[in-house]
C-alpha positions as CSV (number, residue, x, y, z in Angstrom):
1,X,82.9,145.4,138.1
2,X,83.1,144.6,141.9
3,X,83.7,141.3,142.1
4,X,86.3,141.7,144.9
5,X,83.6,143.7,147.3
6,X,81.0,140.5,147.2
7,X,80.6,137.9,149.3
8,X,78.2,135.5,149.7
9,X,76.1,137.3,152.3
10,X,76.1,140.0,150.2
11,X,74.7,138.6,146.9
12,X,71.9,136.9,148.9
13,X,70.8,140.4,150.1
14,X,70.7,142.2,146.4
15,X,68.7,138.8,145.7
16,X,66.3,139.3,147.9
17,X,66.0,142.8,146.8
18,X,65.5,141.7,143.1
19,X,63.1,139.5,144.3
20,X,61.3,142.0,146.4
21,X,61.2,144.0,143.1
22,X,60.2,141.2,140.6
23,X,59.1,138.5,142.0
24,X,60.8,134.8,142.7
25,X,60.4,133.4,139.2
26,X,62.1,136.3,137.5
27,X,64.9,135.5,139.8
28,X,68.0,134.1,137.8
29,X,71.5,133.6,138.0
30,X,71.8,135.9,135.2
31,X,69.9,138.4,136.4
32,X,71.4,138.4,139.8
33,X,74.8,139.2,138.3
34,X,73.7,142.1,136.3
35,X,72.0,143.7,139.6
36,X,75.1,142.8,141.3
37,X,77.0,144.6,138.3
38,X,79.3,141.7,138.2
39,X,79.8,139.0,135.1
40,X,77.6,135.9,135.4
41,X,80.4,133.8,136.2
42,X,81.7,135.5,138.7
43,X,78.7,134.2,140.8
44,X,79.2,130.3,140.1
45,X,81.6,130.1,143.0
46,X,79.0,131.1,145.3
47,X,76.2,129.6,143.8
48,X,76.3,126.5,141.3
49,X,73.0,127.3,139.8
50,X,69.9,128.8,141.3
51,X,68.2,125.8,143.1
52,X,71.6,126.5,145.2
53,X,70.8,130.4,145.3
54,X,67.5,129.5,146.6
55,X,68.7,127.6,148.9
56,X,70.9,130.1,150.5
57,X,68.2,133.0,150.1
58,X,65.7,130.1,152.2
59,X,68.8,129.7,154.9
60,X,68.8,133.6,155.3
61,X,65.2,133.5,155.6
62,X,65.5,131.3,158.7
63,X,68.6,133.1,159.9
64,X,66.0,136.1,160.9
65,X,64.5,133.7,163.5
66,X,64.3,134.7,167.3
67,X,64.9,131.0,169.0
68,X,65.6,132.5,172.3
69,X,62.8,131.7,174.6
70,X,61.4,128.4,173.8
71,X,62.4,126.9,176.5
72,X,64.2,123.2,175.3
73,X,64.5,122.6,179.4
74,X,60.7,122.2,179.7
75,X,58.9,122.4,176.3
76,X,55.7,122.0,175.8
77,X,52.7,122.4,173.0
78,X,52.2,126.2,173.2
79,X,55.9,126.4,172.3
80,X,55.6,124.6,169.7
81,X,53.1,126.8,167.9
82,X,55.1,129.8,169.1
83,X,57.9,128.1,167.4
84,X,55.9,127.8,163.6
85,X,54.2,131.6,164.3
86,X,57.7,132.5,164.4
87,X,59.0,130.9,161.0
88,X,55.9,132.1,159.7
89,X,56.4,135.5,160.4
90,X,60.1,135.3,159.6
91,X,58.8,134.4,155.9
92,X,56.5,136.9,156.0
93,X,59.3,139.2,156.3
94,X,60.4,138.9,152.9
95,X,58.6,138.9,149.3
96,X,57.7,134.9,148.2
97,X,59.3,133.9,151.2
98,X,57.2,130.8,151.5
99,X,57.6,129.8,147.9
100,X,61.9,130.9,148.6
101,X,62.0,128.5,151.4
102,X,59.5,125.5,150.0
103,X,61.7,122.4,148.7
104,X,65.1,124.1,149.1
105,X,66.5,121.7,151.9
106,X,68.9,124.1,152.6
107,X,71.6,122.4,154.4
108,X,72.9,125.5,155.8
109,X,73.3,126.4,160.2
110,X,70.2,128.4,160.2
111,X,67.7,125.7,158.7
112,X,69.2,123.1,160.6
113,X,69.1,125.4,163.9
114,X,65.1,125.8,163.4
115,X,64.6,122.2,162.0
116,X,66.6,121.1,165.4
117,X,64.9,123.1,167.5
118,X,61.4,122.5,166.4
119,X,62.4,118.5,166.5
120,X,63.8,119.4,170.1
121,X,60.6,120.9,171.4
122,X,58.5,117.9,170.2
123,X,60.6,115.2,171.0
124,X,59.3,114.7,175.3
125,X,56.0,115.7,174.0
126,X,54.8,113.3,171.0
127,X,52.9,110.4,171.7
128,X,53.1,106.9,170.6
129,X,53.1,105.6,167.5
130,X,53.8,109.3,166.5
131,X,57.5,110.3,166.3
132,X,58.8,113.9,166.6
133,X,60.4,114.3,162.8
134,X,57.2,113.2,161.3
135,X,55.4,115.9,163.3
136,X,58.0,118.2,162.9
137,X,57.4,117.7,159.0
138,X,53.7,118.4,159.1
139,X,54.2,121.3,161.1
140,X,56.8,122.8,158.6
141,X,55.3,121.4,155.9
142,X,51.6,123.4,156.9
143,X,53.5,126.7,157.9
144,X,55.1,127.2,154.9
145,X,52.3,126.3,152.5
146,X,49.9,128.5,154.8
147,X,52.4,131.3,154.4
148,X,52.7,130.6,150.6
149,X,48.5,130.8,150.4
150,X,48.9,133.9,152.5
151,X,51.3,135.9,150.3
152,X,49.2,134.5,147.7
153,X,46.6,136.7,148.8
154,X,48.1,139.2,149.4
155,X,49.4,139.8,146.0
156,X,45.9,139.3,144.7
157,X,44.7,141.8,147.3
158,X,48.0,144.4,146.2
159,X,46.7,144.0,142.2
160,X,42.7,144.5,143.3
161,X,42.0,141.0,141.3
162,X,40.9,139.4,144.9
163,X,37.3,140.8,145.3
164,X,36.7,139.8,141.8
165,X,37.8,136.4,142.1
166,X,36.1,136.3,145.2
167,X,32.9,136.9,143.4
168,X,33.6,134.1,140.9
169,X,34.2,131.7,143.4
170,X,31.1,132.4,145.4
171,X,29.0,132.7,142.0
172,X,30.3,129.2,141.3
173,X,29.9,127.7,144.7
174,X,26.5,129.8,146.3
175,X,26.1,126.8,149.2
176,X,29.5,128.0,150.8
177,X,29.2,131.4,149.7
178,X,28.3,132.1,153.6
179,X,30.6,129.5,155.0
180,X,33.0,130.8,158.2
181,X,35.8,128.3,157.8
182,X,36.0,128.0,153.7
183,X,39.5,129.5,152.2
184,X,37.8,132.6,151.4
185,X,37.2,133.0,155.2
186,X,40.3,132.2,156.6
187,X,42.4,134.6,154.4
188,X,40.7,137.4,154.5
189,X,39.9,136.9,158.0
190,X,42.4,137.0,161.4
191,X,44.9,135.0,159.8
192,X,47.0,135.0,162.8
193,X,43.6,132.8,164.4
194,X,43.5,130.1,162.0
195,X,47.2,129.8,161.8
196,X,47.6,128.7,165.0
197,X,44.3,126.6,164.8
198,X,45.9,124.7,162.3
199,X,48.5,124.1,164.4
200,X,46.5,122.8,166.9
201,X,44.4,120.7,164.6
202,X,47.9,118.9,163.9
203,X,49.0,118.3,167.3
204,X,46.2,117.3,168.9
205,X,46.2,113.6,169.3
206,X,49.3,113.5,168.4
207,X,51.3,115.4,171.9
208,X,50.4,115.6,175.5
């Protein structure tokens, strides 16, 4: 066993790696410690079950973000988006990272850095009766599903099942078989485009 050569940090990296190799839901505590070669409860003083292992594979997630360059002296709009294109791609980065970091509220320095910086950016710019935490949450709440869709896809895409699903949909549905903005569209299409037009469709009206 080598119980005494893991940390923290360290177990969250073989996690991800199990989950880059299996996938989020076969992800257990259990299974962590046998990848880890250690006894199941040598992990519960690191992690008290896995909802708190998510949460600290969700925290490392956001610990890959670049905040350097938003400029918090003078924000405005288009650092906002750059802000969510860059949690987007930082979940990107990793294998169900959208589905890791949905719900886990990690309470951890690197959530709160982004959540604080994103609420930072917003705050001089949101307009009345709007307030920057509710935007804030729409914008998190809209990357991360959009990122959770998009690895969606591209697991469907990876196991070939996407064209044929495709075709089901579009057999079912012939009147938007053609349609440029339907869901079929917008993944398959330049997703970095309609990211940021969602964006954009959420903070208009809403900053100046």
């Amino acid at each position: 066993m080598a119980v005494h050569r893991l940390n923290r940090d360290r177990l969250v990296a073989i996690a991800h790696d199990y989950v880059a190799e299996n996938g989020l839901d076969a992800l257990t505590v259990r299974r962590l410690a046998a990848a880890a070669d250690v006894t199941p409860g040598a992990l519960y003083k690191h992690f008290r079950d896995k909802r708190d292992l998510q949460r600290a594979l969700a925290d490392s997630v956001y610990a890959t973000i670049d905040l350097d360059g938003l400029g918090l002296d003078s924000p405005h709009a288009d650092q906002v988006i750059e802000c969510c294109a860059r949690m987007r791609q930082a979940m990107l980065g990793f294998r169900d990272g959208g589905r890791i970091v949905a719900g886990s509220y990690a309470p951890f320095a690197a959530t709160v850095a982004i959540s604080t910086t994103l609420r930072n950016l917003l705050a001089p710019l949101v307009i009345a009766p709007f307030d920057a935490g509710d935007i804030a949450f729409a914008l998190r709440n809209f990357t991360v599903g959009f990122v959770i869709e998009e690895q969606a896809y591209l697991a469907l895409t990876a196991s070939g099942e996407w064209d044929g699903l495709v075709a089901e949909v579009r057999a079912g549905s012939p009147s938007t078989s053609h349609s440029g903005s339907d869901g079929v569209a917008i993944l398959s299409g330049d997703r970095d485009a309609r990211f940021r037009a969602g964006l954009s469709a959420i903070l208009t009206g809403t900053v100046e």
